[in-house]
Chimera marker file (.cmm) of the C-alpha trace (Angstrom):
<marker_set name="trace">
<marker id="1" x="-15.117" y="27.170" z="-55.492" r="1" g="1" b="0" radius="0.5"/>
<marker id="2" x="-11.471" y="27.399" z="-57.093" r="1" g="1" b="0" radius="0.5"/>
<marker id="3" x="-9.224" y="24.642" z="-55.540" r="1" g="1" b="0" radius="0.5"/>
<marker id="4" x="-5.843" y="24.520" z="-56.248" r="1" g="1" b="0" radius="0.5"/>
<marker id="5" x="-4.393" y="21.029" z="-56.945" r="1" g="1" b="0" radius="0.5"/>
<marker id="6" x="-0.530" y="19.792" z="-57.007" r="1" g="1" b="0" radius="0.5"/>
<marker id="7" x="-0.262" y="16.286" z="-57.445" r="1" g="1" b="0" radius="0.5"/>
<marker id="8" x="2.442" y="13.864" z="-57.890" r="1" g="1" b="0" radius="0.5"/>
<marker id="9" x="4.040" y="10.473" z="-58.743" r="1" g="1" b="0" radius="0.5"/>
<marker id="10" x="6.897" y="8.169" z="-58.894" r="1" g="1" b="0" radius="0.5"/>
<marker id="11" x="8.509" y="4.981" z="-59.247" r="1" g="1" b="0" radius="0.5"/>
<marker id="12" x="11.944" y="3.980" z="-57.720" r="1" g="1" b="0" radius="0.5"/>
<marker id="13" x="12.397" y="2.106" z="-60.956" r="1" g="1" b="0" radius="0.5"/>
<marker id="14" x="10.008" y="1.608" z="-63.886" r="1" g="1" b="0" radius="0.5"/>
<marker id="15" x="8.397" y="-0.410" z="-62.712" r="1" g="1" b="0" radius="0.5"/>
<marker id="16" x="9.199" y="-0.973" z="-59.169" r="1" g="1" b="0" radius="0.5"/>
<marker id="17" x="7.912" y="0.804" z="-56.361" r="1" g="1" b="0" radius="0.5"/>
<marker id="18" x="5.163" y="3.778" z="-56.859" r="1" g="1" b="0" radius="0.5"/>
<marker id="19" x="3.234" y="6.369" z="-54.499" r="1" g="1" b="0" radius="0.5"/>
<marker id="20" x="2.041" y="10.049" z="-55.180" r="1" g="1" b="0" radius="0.5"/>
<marker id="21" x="1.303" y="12.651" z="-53.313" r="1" g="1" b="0" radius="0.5"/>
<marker id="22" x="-1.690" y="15.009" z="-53.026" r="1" g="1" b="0" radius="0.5"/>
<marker id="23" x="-1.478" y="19.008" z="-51.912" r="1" g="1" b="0" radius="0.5"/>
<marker id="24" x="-4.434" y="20.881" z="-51.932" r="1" g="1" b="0" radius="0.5"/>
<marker id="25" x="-5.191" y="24.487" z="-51.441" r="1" g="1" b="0" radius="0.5"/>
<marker id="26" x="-7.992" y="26.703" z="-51.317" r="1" g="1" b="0" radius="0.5"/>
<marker id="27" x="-7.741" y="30.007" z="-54.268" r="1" g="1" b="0" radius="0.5"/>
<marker id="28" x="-5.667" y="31.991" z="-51.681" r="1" g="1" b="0" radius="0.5"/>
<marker id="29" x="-3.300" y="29.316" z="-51.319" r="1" g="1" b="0" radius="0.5"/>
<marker id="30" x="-4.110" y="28.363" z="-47.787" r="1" g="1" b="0" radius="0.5"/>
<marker id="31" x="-3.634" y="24.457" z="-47.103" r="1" g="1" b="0" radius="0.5"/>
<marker id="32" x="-6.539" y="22.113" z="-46.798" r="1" g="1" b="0" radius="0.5"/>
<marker id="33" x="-4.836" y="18.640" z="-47.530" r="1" g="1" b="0" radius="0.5"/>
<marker id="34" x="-2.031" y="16.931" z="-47.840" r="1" g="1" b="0" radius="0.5"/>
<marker id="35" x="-2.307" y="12.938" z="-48.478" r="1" g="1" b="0" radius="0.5"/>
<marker id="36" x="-0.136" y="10.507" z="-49.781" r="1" g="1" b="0" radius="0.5"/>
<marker id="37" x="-0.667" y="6.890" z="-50.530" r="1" g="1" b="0" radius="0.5"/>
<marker id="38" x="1.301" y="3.812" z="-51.654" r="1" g="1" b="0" radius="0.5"/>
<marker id="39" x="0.725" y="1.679" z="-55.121" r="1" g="1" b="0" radius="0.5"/>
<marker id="40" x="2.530" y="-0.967" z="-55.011" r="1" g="1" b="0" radius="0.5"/>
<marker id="41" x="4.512" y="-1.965" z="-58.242" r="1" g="1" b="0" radius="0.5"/>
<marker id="42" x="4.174" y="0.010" z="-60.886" r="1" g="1" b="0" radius="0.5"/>
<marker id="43" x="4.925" y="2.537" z="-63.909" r="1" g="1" b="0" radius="0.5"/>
<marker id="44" x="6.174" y="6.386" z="-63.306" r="1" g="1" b="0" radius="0.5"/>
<marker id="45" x="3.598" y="7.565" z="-65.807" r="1" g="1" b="0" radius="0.5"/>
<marker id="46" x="0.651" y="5.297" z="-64.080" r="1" g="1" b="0" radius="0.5"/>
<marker id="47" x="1.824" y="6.760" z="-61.046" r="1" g="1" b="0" radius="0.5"/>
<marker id="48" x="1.333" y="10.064" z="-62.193" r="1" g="1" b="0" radius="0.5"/>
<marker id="49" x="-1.563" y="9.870" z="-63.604" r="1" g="1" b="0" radius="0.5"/>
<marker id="50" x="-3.202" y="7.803" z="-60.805" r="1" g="1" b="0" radius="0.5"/>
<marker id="51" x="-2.211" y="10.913" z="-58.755" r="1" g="1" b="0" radius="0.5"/>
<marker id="52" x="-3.645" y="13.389" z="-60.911" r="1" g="1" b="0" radius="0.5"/>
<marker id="53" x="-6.918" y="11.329" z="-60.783" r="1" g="1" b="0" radius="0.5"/>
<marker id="54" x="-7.064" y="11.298" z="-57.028" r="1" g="1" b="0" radius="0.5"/>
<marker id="55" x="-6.271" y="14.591" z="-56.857" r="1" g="1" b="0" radius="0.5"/>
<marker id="56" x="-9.371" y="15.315" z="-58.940" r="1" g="1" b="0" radius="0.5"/>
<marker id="57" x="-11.522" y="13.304" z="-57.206" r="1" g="1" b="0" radius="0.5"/>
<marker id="58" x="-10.185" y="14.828" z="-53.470" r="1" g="1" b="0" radius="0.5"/>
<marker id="59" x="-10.919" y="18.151" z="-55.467" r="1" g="1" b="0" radius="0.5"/>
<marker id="60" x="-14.174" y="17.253" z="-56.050" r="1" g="1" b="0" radius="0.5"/>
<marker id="61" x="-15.231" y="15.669" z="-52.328" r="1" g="1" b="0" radius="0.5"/>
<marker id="62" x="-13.829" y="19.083" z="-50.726" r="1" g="1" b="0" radius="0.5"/>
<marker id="63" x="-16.470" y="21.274" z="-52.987" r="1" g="1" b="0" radius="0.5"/>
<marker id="64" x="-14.531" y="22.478" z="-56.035" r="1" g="1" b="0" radius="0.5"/>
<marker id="65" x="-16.104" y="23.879" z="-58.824" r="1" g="1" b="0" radius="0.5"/>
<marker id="66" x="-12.673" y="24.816" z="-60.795" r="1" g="1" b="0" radius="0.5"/>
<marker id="67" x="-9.690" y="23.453" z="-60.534" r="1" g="1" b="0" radius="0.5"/>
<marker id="68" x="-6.220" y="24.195" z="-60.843" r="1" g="1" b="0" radius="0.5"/>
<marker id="69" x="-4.140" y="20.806" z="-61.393" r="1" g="1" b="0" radius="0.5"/>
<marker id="70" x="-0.930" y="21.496" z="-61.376" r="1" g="1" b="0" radius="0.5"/>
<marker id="71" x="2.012" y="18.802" z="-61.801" r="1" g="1" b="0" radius="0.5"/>
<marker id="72" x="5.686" y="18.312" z="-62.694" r="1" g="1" b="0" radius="0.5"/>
<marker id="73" x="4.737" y="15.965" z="-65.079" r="1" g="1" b="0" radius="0.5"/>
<marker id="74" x="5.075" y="17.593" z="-68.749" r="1" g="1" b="0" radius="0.5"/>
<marker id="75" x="3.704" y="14.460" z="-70.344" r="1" g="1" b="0" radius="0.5"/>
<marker id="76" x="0.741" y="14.150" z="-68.355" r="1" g="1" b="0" radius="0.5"/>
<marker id="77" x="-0.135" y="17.740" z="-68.467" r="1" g="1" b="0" radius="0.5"/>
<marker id="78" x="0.017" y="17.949" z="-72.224" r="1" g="1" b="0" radius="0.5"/>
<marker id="79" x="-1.884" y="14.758" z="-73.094" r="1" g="1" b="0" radius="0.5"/>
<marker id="80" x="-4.320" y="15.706" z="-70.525" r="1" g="1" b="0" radius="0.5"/>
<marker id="81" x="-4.648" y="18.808" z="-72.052" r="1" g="1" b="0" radius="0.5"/>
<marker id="82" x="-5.264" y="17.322" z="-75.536" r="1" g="1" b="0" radius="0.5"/>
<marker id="83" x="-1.676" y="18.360" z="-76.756" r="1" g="1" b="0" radius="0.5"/>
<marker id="84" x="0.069" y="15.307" z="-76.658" r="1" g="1" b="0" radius="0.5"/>
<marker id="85" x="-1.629" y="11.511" z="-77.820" r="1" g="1" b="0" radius="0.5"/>
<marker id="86" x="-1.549" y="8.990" z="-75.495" r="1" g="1" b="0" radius="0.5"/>
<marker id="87" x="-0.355" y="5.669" z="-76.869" r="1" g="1" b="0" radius="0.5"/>
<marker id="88" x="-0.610" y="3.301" z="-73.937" r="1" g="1" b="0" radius="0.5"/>
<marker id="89" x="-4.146" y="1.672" z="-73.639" r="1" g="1" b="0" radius="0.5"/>
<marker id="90" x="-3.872" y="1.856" z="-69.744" r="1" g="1" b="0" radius="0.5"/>
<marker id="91" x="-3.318" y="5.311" z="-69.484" r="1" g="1" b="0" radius="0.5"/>
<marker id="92" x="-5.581" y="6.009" z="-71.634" r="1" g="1" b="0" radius="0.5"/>
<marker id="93" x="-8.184" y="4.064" z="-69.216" r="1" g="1" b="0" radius="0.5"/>
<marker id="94" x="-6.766" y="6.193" z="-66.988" r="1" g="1" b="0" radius="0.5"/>
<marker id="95" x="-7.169" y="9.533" z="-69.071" r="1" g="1" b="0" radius="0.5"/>
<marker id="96" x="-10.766" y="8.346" z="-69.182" r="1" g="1" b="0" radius="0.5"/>
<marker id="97" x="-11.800" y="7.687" z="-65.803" r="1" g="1" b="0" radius="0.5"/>
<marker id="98" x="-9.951" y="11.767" z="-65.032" r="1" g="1" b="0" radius="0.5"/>
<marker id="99" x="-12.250" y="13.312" z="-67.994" r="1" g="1" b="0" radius="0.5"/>
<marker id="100" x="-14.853" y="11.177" z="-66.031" r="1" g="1" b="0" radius="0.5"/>
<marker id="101" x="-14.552" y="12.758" z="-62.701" r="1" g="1" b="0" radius="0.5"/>
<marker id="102" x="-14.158" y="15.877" z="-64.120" r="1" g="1" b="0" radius="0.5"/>
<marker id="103" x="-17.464" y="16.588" z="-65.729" r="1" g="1" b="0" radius="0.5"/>
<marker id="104" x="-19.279" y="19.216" z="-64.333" r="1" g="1" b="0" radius="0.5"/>
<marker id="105" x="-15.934" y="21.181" z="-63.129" r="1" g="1" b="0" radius="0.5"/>
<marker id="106" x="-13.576" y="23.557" z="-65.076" r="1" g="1" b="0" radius="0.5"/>
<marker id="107" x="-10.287" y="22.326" z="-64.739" r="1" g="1" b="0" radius="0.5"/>
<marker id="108" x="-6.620" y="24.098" z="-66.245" r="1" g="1" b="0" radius="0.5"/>
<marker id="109" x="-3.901" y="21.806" z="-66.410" r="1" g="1" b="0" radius="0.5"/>
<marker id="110" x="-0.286" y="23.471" z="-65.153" r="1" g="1" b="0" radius="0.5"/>
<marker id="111" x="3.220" y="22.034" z="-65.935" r="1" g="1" b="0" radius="0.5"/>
<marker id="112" x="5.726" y="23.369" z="-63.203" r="1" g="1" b="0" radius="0.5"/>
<marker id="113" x="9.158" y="22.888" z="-62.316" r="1" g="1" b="0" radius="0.5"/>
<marker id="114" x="9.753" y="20.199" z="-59.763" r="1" g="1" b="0" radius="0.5"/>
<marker id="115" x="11.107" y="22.462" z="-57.453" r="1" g="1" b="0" radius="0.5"/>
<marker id="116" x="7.615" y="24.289" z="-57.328" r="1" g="1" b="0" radius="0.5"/>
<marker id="117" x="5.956" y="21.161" z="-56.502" r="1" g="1" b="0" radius="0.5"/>
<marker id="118" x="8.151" y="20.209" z="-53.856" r="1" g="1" b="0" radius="0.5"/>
<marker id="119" x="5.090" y="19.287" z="-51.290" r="1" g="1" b="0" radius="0.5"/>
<marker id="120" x="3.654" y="16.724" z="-53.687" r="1" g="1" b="0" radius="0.5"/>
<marker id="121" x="6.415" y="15.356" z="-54.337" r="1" g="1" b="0" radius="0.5"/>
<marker id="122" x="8.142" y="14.933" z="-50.771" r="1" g="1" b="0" radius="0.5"/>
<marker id="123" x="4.598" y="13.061" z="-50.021" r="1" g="1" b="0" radius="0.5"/>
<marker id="124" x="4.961" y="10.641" z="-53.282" r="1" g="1" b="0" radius="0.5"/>
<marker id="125" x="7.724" y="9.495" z="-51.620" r="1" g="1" b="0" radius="0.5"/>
<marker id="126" x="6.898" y="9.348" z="-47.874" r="1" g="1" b="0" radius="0.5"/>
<marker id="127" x="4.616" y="7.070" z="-49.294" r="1" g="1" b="0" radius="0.5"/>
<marker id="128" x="6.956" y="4.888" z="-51.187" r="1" g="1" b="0" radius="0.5"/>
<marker id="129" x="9.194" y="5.369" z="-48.081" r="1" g="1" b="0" radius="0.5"/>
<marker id="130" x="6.488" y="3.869" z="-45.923" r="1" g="1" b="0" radius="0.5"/>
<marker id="131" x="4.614" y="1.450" z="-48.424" r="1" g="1" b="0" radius="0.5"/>
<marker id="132" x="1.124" y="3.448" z="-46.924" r="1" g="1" b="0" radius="0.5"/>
<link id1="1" id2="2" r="1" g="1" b="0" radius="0.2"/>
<link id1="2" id2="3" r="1" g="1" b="0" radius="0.2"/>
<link id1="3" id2="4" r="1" g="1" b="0" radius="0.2"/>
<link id1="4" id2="5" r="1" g="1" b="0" radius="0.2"/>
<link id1="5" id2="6" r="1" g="1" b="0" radius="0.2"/>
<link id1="6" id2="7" r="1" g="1" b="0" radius="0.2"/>
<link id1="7" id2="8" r="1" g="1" b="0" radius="0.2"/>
<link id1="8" id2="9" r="1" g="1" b="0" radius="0.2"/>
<link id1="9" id2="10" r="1" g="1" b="0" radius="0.2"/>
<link id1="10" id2="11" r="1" g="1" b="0" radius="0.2"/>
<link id1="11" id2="12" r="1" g="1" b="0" radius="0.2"/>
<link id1="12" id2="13" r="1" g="1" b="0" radius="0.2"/>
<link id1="13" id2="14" r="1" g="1" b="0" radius="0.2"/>
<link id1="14" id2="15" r="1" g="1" b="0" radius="0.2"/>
<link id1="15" id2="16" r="1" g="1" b="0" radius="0.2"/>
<link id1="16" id2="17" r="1" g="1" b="0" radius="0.2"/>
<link id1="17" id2="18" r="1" g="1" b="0" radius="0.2"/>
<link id1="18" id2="19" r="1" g="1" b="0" radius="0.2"/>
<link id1="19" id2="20" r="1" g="1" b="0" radius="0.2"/>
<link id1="20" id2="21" r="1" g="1" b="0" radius="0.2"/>
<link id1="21" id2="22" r="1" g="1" b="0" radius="0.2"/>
<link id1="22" id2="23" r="1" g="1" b="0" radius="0.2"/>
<link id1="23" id2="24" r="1" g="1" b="0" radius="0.2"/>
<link id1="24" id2="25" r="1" g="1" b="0" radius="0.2"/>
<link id1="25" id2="26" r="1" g="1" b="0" radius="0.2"/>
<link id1="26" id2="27" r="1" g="1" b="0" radius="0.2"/>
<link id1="27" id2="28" r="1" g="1" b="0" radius="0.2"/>
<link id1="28" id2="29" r="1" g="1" b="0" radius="0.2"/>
<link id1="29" id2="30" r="1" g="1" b="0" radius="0.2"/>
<link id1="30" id2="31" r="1" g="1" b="0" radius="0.2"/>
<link id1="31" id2="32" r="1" g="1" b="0" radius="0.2"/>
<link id1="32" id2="33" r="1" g="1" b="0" radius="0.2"/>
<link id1="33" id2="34" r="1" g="1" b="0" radius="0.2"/>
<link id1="34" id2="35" r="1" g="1" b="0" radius="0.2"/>
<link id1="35" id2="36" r="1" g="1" b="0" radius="0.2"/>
<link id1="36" id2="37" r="1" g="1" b="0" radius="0.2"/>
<link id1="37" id2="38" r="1" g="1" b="0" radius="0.2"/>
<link id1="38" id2="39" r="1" g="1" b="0" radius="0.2"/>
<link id1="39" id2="40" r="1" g="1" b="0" radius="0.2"/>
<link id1="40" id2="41" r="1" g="1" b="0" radius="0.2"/>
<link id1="41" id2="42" r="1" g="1" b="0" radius="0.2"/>
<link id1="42" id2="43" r="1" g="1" b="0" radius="0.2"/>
<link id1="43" id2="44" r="1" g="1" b="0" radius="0.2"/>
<link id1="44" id2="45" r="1" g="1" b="0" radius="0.2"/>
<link id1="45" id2="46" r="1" g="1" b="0" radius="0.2"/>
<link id1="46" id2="47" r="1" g="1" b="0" radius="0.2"/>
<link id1="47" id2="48" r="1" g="1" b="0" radius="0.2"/>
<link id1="48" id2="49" r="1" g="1" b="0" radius="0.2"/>
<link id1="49" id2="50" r="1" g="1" b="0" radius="0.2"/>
<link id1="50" id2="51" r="1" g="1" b="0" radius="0.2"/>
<link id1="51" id2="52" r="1" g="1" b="0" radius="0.2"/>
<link id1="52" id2="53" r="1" g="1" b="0" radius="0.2"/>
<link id1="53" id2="54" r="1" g="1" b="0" radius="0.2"/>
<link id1="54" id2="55" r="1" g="1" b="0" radius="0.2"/>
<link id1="55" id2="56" r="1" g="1" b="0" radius="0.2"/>
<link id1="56" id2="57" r="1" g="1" b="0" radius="0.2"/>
<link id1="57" id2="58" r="1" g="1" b="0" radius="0.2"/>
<link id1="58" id2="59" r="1" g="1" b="0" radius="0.2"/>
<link id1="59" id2="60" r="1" g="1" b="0" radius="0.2"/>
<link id1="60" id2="61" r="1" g="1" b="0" radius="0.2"/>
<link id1="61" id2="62" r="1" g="1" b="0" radius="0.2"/>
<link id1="62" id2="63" r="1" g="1" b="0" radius="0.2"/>
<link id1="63" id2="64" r="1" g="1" b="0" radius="0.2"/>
<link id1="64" id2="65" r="1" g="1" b="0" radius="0.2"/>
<link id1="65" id2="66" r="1" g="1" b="0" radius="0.2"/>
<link id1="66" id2="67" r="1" g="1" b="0" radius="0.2"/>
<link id1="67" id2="68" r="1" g="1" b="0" radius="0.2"/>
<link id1="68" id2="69" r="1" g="1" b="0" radius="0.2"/>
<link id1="69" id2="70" r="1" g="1" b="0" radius="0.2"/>
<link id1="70" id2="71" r="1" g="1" b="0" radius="0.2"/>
<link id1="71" id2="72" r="1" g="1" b="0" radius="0.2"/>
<link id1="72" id2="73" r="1" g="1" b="0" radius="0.2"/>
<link id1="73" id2="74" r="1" g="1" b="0" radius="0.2"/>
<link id1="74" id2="75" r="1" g="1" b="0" radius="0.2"/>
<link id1="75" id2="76" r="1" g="1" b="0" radius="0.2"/>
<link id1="76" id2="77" r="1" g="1" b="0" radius="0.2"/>
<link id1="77" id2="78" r="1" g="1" b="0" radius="0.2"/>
<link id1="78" id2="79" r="1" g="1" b="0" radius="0.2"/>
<link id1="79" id2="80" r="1" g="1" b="0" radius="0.2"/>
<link id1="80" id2="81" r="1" g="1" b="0" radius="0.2"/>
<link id1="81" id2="82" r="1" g="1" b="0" radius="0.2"/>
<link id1="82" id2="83" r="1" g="1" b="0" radius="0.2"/>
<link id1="83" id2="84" r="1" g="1" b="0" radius="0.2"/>
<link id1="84" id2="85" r="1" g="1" b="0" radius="0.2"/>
<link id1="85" id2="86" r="1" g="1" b="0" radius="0.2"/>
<link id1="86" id2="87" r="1" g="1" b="0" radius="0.2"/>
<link id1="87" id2="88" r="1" g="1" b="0" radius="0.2"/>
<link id1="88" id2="89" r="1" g="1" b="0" radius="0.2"/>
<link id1="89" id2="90" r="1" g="1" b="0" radius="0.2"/>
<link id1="90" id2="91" r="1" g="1" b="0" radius="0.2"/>
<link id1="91" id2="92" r="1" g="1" b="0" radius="0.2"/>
<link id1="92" id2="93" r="1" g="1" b="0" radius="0.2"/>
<link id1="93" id2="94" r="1" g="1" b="0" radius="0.2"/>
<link id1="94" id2="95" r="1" g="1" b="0" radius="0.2"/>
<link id1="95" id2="96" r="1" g="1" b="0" radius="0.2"/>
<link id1="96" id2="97" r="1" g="1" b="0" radius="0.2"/>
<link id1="97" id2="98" r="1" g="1" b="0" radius="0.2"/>
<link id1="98" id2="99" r="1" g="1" b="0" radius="0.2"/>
<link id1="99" id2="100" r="1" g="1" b="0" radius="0.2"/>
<link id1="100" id2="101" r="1" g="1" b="0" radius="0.2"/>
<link id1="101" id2="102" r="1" g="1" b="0" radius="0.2"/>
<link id1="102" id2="103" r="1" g="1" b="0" radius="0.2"/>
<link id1="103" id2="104" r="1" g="1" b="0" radius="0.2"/>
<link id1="104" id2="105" r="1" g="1" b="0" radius="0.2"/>
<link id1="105" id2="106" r="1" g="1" b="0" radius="0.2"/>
<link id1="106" id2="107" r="1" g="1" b="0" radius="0.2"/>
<link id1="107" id2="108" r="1" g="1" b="0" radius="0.2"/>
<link id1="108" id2="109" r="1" g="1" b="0" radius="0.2"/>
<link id1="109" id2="110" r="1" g="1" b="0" radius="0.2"/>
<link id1="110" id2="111" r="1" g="1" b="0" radius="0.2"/>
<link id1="111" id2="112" r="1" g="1" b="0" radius="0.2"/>
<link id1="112" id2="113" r="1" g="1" b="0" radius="0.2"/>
<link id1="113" id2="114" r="1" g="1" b="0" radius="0.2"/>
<link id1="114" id2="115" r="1" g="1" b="0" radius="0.2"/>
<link id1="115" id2="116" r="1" g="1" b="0" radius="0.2"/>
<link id1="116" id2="117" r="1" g="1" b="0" radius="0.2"/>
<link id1="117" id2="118" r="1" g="1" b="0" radius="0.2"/>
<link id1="118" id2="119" r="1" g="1" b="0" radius="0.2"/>
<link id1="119" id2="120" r="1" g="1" b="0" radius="0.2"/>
<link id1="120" id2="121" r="1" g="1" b="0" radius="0.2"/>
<link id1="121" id2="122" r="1" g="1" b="0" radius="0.2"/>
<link id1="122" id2="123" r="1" g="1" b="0" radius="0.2"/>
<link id1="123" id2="124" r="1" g="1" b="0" radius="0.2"/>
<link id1="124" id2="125" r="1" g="1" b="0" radius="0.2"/>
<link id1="125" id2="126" r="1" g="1" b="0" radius="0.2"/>
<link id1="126" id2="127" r="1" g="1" b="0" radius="0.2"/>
<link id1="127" id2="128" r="1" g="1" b="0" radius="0.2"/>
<link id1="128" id2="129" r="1" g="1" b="0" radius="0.2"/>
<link id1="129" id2="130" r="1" g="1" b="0" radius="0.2"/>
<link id1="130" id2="131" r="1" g="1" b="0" radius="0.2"/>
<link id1="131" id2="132" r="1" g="1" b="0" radius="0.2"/>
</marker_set>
């Protein structure tokens, strides 16, 4: 089952205060989740990725088979894709636990314009807005 995947994260400084958002939709683009949750203090680009990993892993729970993971995030998307090296040892930790909870599932990795991921990111920051 093909699930489509928008994720995103952010920090109101770097670091300061992180959250990401989660959208979810079946292959004909009807919704089937929208989450957000709060991190605490931390990086933009471990707030990313931490929201491409629980987007995965939501994925994954609701039955998908392929996934598309789409995100606004051009470095994550290339050094997920194998484009880019990562250089940081904790996103590479991070990296490692995605490529973990992706075996057994074909996944493509999208870069879009922020504007197209506009539900992701209005629920990274509901959940920086509301520490949840």
């Amino acid at each position: 089952m093909l699930l489509r995947v928008f994720t995103d994260g952010g920090s109101r400084g770097n670091p300061w205060e992180a959250g990401i958002g989660v959208y979810i939709t079946d292959k004909e683009w009807k919704a089937l989740e929208r989450r957000y949750k709060y991190l605490g203090i931390t990086t933009n680009n471990v707030a990313e990725y931490t929201g491409a990993l629980y987007g995965i892993k939501r994925a994954r729970e609701l039955g998908a088979t392929q996934i598309e993971l789409s995100m606004d995030s051009k470095l994550v998307i290339e050094q997920l894709s194998g484009n880019w090296k990562i250089k940081n040892e904790y996103l590479k930790q991070l990296a490692q636990d995605i490529k973990y909870h992706s075996k057994g599932l074909e996944i493509t990795y999208n870069w879009i314009p922020r504007e197209q991921n506009s539900i992701a990111d209005e629920l990274s920051n509901k959940a920086m807005d509301k520490k949840i």
